[in-house]
C-alpha positions in Angstrom: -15.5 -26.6 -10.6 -14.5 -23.2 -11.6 -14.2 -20.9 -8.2 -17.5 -18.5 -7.5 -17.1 -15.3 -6.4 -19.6 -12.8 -4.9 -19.9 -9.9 -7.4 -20.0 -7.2 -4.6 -19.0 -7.3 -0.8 -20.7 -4.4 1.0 -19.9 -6.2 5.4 -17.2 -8.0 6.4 -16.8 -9.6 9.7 -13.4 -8.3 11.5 -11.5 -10.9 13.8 -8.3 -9.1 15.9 -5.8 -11.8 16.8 -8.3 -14.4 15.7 -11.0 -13.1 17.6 -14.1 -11.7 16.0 -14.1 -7.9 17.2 -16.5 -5.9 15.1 -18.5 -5.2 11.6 -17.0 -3.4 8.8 -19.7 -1.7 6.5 -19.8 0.3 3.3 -22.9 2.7 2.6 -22.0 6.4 2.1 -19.4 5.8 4.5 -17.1 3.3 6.1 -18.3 2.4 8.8 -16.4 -0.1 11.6 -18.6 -1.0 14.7 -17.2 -3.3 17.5 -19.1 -5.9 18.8 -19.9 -6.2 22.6 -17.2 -7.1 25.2 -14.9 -7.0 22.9 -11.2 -7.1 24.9 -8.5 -6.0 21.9 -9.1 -3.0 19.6 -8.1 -2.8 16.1 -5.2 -0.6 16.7 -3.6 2.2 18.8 -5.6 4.9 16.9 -9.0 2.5 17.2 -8.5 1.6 20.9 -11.9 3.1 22.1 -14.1 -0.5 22.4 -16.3 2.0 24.2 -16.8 4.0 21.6 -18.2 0.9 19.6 -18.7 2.6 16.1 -15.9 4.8 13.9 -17.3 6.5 10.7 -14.6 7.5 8.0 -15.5 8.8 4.5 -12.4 7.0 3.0 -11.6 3.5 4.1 -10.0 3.5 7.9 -6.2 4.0 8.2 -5.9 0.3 9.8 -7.3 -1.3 6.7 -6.2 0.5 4.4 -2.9 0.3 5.2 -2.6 -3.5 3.9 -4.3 -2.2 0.3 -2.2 -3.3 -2.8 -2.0 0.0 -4.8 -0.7 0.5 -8.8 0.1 -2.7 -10.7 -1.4 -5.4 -8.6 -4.0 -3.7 -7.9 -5.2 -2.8 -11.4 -4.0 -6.4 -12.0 -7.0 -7.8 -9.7 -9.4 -5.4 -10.8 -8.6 -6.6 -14.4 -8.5 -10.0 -13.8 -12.1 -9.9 -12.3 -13.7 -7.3 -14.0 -16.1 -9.6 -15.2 -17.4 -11.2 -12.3 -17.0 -8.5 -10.0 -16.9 -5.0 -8.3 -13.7 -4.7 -6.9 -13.1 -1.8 -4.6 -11.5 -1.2 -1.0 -14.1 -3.9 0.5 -13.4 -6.3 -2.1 -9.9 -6.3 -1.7 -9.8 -6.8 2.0 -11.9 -10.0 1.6 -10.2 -11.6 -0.7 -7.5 -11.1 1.9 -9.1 -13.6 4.8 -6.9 -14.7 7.2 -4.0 -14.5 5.1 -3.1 -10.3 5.1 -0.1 -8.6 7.5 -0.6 -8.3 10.5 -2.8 -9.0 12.7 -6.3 -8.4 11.3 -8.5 -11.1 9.4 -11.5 -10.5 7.2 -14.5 -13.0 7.0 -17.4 -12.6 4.0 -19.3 -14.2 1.4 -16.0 -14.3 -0.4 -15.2 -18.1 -0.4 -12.1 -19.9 1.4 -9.1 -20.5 -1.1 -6.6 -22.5 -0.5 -3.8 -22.1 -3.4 -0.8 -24.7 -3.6 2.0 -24.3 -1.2 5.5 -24.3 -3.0 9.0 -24.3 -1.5 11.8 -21.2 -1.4 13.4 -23.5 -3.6 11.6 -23.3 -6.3 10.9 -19.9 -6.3 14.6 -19.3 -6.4 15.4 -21.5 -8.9 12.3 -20.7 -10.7 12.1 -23.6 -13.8 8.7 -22.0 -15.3 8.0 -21.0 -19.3 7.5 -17.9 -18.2 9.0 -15.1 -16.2 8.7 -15.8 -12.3 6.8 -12.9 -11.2 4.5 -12.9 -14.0 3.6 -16.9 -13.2 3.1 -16.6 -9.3 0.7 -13.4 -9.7 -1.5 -15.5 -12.1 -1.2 -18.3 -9.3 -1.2 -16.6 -6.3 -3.0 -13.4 -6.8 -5.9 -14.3 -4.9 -4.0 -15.6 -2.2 -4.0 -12.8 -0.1 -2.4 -9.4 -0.5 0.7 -7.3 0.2 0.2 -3.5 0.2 2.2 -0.9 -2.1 2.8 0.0 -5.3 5.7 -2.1 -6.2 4.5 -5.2 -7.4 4.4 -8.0 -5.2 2.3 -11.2 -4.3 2.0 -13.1 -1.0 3.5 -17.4 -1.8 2.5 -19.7 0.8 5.5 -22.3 1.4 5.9 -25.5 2.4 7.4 -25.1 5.2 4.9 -25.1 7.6 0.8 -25.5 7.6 -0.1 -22.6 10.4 1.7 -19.9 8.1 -0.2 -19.9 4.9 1.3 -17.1 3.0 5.3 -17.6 4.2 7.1 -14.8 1.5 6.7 -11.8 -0.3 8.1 -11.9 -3.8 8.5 -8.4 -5.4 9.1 -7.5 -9.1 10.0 -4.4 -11.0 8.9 -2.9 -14.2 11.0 -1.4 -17.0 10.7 2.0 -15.4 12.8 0.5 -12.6 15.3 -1.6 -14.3 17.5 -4.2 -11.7 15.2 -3.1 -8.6 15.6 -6.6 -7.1 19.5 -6.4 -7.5 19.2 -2.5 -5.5 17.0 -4.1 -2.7 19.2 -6.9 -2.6 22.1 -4.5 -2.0 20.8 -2.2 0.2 19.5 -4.9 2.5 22.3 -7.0 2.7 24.5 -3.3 3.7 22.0 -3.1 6.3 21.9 -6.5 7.9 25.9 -6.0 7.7 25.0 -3.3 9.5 23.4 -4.9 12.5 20.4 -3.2 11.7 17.0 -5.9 12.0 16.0 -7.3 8.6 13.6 -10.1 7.6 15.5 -13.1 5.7 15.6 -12.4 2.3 17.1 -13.9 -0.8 17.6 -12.7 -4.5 16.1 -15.3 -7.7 18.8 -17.0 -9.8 17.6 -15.1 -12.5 17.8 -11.4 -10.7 14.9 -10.9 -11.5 12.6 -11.2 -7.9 13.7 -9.8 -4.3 11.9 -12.5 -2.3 11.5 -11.7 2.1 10.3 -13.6 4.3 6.9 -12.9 6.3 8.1 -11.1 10.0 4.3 -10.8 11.2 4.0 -14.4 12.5 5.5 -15.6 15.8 7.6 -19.4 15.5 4.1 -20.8 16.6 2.1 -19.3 13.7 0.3 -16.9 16.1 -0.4 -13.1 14.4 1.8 -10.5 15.3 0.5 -6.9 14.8 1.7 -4.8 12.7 1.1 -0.8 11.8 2.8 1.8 9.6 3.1 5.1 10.3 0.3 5.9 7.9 -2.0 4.6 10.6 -0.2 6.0 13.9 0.0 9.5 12.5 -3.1 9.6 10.2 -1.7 11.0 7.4 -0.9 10.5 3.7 2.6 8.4 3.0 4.1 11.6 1.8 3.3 14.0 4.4 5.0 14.8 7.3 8.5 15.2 8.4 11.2 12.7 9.7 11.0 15.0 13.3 7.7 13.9 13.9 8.4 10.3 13.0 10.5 9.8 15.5 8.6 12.4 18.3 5.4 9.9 17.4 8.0 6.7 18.1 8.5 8.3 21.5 5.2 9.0 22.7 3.8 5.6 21.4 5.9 3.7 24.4 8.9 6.4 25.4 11.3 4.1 25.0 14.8 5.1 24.1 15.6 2.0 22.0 12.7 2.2 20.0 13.1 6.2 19.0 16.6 4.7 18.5 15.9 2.0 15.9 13.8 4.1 13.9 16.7 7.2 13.8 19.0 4.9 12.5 16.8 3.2 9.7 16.5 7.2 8.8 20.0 7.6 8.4 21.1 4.3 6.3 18.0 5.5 3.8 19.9 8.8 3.8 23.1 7.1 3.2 21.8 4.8 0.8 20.2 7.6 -1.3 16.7 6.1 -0.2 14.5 8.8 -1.4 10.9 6.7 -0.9 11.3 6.5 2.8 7.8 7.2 3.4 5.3 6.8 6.0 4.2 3.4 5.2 7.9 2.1 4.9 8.4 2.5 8.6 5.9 0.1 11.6 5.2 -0.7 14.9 4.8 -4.1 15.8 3.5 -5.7 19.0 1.1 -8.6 20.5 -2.3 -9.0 21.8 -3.0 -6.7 24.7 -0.6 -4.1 23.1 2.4 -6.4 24.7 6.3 -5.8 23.6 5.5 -3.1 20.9 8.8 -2.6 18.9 10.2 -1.1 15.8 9.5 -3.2 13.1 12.5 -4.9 10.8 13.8 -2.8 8.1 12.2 -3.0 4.9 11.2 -1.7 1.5 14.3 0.1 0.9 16.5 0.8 -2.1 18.8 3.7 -3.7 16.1 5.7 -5.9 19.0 8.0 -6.8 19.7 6.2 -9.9 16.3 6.8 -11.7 15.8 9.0 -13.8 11.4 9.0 -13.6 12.2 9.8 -9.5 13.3 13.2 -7.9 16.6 13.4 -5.7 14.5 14.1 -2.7 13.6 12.6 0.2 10.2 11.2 0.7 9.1 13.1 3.7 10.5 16.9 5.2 14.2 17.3 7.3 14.9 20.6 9.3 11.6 21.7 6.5 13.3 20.5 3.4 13.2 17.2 0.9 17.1 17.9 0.3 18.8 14.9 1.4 20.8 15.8 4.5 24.5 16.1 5.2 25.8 15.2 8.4 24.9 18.5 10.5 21.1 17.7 9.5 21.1 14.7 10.6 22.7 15.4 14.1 20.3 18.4 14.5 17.6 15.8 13.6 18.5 13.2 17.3 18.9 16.5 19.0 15.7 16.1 20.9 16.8 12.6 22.1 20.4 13.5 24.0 20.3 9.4 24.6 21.7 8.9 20.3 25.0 9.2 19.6 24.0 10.6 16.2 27.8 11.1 14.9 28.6 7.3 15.9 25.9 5.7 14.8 26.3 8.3 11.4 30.4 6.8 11.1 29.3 3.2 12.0 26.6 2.8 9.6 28.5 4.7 6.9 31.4 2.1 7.7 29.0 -0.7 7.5 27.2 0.2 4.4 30.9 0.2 2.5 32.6 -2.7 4.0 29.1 -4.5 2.6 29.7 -3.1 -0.6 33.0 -4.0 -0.8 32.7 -7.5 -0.3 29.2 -7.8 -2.9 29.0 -10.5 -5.5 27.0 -7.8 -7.8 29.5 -4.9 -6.8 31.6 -5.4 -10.4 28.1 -5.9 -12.4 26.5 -2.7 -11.3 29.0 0.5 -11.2 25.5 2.7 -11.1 24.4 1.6 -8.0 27.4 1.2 -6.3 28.7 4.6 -6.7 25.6 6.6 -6.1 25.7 4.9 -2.6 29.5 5.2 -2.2 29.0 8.9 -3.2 25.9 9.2 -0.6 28.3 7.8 2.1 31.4 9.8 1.6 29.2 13.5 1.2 28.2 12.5 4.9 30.4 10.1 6.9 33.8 11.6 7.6 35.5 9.2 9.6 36.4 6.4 6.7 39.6 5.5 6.3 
């Protein structure tokens, strides 16, 4: 029997770690109201259970965060055009229990529970078609990852309490060998030392494929929230100074102000110029226990396309002009506990030693040599 779906969803039902915690309505606002003796709040910006209701004229920050934007989103909206309204609402249903973090959405929108298949067979995908384009036409109402890149959420095999296991993202023709540019640029900064998700290229090049980081071993939700939410504003506004000042009054703690400097520089060294708002998180547990810096991710050289600018993504010492190395020292000045010149040598060190030693190093002298060039226009120390 074909699958019915409501044509319009105007409440959905919140749960926070599992736990219903409030009402989320649309009228001629948003309108989120927590329910009674309710002990864990949507979020550090949401933590007022007192407060009970929160009014926005836009969707929240905390859900809209997780919103699929561009292709897949126009992809959905397509796809269902006939049956229904999709909008903000709309989209976080169809999400359930099966979106980031560690919010979960109940409606009139029906359970669905797609087929689980294995890393395997994504990465050696043996379909008619192309690999992204079949799991999006499987899989697209399985949940959904946030951002413009296209992407869809695959639940594996691998275990039954994590239902959507990877995140397999595609490119368009605007952004030729995108999954070959993540590939590199994450593998430089796992070689590194910096915290990444697993991650793994298709046979075919043609898909970067990560694994899920906001489940615990035991299934349990892990909470998760971009910068976007923490510091209320747009992706694209703001500076990289008040990044890390809002990393340091969120908990004060050295490492974490740390963490996030030095995913700042490798995007700098990288010639990342769509380190935005949303491509840095917090994560931590119920009761607002172990927050941390979230793995790196979302990260690639954007130097080498022609449809992007050569800025950066957000403001340094009041300019998008990617830094040299005096910018970026002045940038940890606040914070006398970085080392700002090490950490600039070591990660430039890193970043080349992992090019050096890359399988795709002879197949894509474009890349390679707009992040060599980042690297030697800032580190000084190479041999």
């Amino acid at each position: 029997m074909p699958l019915k779906l409501p044509e319009k969803i105007k409440l959905i039902t919140v749960d926070v770690f599992d736990e219903d915690a409030g009402t989320l309505e649309k009228n001629s606002q948003f309108r989120f109201s927590y329910l009674e003796n309710v002990k864990q709040s949507l979020s550090l910006t949401m933590n007022s259970v007192n407060k009970q209701v929160y009014n926005y004229g836009s969707i929240h920050p905390v859900f809209a965060q997780n919103l699929p934007e561009g292709f897949v989103r126009r992809y959905i909206s397509e796809k269902l055009q006939r049956v229904a309204t999709v909008d903000d609402m709309y989209l976080l249903a169809l999400q359930g229990n099966k979106g980031l973090g560690h919010l979960g959405f109940s409606s009139k929108m029906p359970e669905i529970e797609p087929e689980k298949i294995s890393l395997d067979e994504i990465i050696k995908w043996n379909g008619k078609g192309s690999i992204f384009t079949d799991l999006l036409e499987k899989y697209y109402l399985n949940g959904i990852a946030s951002g413009v890149q296209p992407k869809v959420l695959v639940p594996s095999q691998k275990t039954s309490a994590i239902q959507s296991d990877y995140i397999v993202k595609s490119f368009d023709s605007e952004y030729p060998d995108l999954a070959v540019n993540e590939y590199v640029c994450m593998s430089a900064a796992k070689n590194c030392g910096i915290e990444v998700p697993k991650f793994w290229i298709t046979d075919d090049r043609s898909c970067f494929v990560v694994e899920r980081f906001d489940r615990a071993v035991d299934g349990g939700r892990i909470a998760m929230e971009d910068f976007t939410v923490l510091l209320g504003s747009e992706k694209y506004k703001g500076s990289y100074e008040n990044l890390l000042k809002a990393a340091y009054m969120i908990h004060q703690r050295s490492e974490m102000v740390e963490s996030l400097y030095r995913y700042i520089v490798f995007s700098c060294l990288v010639g990342n110029g769509d380190a935005h708002l949303k491509n840095f998180a917090i994560l931590y547990e119920r009761g607002f226990n172990n927050i941390r810096i979230a793995p790196m991710y979302d990260v690639v050289n954007t130097l080498i396309y022609d449809s992007v600018d050569n800025d950066l993504a957000l403001k340094m010492n009041k300019s998008k002009v990617f830094p040299d190395r005096e910018k970026l020292i002045k940038l940890a000045a606040p914070f006398p506990f970085i080392s700002a010149s090490d950490i600039i040598d070591n990660l430039g060190e890193g970043i080349m030693a992992s090019l050096n030693q890359s399988q795709y190093r002879g197949g894509y002298p474009e890349l390679f040599k707009s992040i060599s060039d980042q690297v030697s226009m800032t580190v000084t120390k190479l041999n």
